[in-house]
C-alpha positions in Angstrom: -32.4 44.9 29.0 -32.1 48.6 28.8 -29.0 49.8 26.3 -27.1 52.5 28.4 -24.4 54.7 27.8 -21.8 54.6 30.8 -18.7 57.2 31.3 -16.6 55.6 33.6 -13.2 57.4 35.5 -9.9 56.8 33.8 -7.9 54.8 36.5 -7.0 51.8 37.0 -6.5 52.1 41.2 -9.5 50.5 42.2 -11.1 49.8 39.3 -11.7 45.8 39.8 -15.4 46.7 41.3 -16.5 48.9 38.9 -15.2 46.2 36.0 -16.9 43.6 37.8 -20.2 45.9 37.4 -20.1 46.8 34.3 -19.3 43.1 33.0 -22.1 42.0 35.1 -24.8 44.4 33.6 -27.1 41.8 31.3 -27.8 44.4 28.7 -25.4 46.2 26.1 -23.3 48.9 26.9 -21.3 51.9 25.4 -18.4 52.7 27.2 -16.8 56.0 27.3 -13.4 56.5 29.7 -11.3 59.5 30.9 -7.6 59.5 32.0 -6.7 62.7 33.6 -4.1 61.0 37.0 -2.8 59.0 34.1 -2.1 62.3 31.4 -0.5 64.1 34.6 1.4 61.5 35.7 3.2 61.0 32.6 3.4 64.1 31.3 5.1 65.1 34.9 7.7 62.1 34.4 8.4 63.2 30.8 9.0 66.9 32.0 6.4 68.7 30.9 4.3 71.4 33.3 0.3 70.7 33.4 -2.0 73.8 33.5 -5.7 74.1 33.2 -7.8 77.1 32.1 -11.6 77.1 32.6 -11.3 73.6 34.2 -10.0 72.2 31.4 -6.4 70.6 30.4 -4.3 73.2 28.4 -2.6 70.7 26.1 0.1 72.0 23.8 0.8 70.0 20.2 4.1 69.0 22.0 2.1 67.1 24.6 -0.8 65.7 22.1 0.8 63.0 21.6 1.6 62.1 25.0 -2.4 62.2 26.0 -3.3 60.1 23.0 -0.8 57.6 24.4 -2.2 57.5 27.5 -5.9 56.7 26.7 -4.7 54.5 23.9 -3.3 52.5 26.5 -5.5 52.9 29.6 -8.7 51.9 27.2 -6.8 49.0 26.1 -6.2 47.8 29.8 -9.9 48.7 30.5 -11.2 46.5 27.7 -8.7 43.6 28.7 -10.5 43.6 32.3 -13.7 43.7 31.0 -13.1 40.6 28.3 -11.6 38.4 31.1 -14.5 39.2 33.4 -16.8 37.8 30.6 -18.1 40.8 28.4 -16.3 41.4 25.2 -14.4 45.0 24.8 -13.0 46.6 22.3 -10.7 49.7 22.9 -12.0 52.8 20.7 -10.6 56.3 19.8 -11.5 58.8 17.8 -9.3 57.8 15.0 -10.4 54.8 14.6 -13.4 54.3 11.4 -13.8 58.3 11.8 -15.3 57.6 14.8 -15.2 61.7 16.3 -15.1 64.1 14.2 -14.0 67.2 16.2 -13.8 71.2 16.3 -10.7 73.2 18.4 -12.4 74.9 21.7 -10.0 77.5 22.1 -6.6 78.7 20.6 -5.5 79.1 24.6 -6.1 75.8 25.2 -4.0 74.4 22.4 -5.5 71.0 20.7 -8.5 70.6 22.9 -11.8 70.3 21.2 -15.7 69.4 21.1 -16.9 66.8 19.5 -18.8 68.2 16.2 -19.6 64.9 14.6 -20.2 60.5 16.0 -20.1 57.8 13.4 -22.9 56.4 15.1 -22.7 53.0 12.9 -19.5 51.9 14.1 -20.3 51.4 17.5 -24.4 50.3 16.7 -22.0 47.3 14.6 -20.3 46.8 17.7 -23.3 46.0 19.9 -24.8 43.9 17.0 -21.6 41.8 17.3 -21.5 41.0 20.9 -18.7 43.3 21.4 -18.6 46.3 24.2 -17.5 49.5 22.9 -15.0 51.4 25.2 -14.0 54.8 23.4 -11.0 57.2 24.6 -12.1 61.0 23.9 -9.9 61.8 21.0 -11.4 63.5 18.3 -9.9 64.3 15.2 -10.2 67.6 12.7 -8.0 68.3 9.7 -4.6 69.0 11.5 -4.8 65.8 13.6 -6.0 64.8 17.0 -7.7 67.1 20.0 -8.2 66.3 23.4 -11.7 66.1 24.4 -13.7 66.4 27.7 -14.5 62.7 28.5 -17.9 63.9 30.3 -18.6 66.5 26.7 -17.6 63.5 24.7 -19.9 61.1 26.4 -23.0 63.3 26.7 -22.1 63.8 22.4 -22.3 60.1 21.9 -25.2 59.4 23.8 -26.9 62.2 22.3 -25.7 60.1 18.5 -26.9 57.2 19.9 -30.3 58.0 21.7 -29.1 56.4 25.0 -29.0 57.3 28.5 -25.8 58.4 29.9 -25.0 57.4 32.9 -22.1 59.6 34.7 -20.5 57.4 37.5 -18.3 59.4 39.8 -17.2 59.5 43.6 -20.5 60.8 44.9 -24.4 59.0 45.1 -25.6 61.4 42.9 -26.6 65.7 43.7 -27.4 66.3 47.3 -29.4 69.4 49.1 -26.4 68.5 52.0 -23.3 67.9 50.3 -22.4 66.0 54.0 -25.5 63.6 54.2 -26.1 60.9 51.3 -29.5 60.6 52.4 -30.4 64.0 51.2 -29.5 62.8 47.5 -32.5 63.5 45.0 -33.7 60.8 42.9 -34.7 63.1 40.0 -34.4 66.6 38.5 -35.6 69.0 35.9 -33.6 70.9 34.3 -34.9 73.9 35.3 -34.3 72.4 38.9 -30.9 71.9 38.2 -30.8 75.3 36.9 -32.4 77.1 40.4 -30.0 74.0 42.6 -27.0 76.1 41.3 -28.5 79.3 41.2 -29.1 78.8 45.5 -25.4 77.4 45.4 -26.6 73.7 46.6 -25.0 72.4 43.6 -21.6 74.0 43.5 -18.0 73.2 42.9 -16.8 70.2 41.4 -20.6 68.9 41.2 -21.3 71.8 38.7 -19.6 70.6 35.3 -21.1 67.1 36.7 -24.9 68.1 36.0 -23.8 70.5 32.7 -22.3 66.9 31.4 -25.9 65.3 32.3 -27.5 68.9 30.8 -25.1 68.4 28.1 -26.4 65.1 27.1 -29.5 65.9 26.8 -29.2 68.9 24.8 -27.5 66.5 22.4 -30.5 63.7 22.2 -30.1 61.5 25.4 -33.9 60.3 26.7 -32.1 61.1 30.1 -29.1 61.1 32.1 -27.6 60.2 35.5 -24.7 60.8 38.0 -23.8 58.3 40.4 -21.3 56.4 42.1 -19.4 54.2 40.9 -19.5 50.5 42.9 -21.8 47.3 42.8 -25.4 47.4 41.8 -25.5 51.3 40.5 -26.6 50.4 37.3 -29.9 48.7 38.3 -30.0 50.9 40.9 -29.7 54.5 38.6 -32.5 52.7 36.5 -34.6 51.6 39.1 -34.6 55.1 40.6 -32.7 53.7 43.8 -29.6 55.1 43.1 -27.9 58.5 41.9 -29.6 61.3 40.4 -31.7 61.4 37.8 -32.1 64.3 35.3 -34.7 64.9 32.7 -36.3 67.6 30.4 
């Protein structure tokens, strides 16, 4: 069975179908998980003020170690649901074995950065063994951790890895009408994805979606995918009969 890269969302409200999926699929998996309600919320009860610039979190040094909390912990109740539903997990970050070697974005952002380096071995073991791989997007450069676009992570570990990402989300996949799911297309080029934003059919919050899947293949990914995230979507996104598709 086909090895796939997933990135999945990073809360736990509702996540018992999408666990049950993903424990389900027959063939091995690389997990990658965001967090962003979670950061928020605890940041907020700790008194500190979110803000975002370019769509991304600003996240001071002060707060660093509040994120890294976060997804340490949210991965590890991630891999607990999948091990009790039957597929071995393992909770990853960036710190652990070297895993992501990162690079700081911006100085206006504070310690966010971009993956620059994937210790590919440490999670090809992990398959070899049995064991799932779920990795939390910290990076780390010489001064420490950085924050890191779950989506930008993803599409840099797939790209390590040579293995279709898959991008599950709230939506089937890109559609001409935002309003009727059975507009979705199956498959894109890039340059389609390119003219589909150019003509404003894919705008908003669907944008940094397809420049994650763009993203991943730029990095070495055979192909990528955005879907939604519930039961059978990841025969379905290889099959064709789900989510979209994109390709060179």
């Amino acid at each position: 069975m086909e090895k796939l890269l997933v990135k999945i969302g990073g809360s736990l409200k509702g996540a018992a179908e999408l666990l049950d999926e993903v424990a389900a699929y027959p063939g091995p998996l690389v997990l990658v998980h965001g967090g962003g309600p979670n950061i928020g919320e605890w940041l907020s009860r700790l008194g500190f003020e979110t803000r975002f610039h370019n769509g991304l979190r600003v996240t001071p040094p002060e707060q660093m170690e509040v994120v890294e909390m976060v997804l340490s912990t949210l991965g590890k109740q991630l891999a607990h649901g999948l091990s009790i539903r039957g597929r071995k997990a393992v909770a990853l970050t960036g710190r652990d074995a070297g895993l992501l070697e990162a690079r700081l974005m911006d100085p206006e952002l504070g310690r966010v950065g971009e993956v620059s380096a994937v210790r590919a071995e440490v999670l090809e073991r992990l398959i070899q063994a049995g064991i799932t791989p779920l990795v939390a997007p910290i990076g780390l450069d010489a001064e420490g951790a950085l924050n890191i676009n779950a989506d930008t992570a993803a599409g840099a570990i797939a790209g390590a890895l040579c293995l279709p990402a898959v991008f599950l989300t709230d939506v089937v996949g890109v559609l001409r009408d935002p309003k009727d799911p059975a507009t979705r297309y199956a498959r894109l080029t890039r340059g389609e994805v390119r003219e589909l934003i150019a003509q404003g059919i894919v705008s908003g919050g669907m944008i940094p979606k397809v420049e994650a899947a763009l993203g991943a293949l730029d990095q070495g990914a055979p192909w990528a995918a955005i879907a939604r995230g519930e039961r059978g979507v990841l025969q379905g996104v290889r099959s064709g009969q789900a989510g979209t598709r994109v390709v060179l």
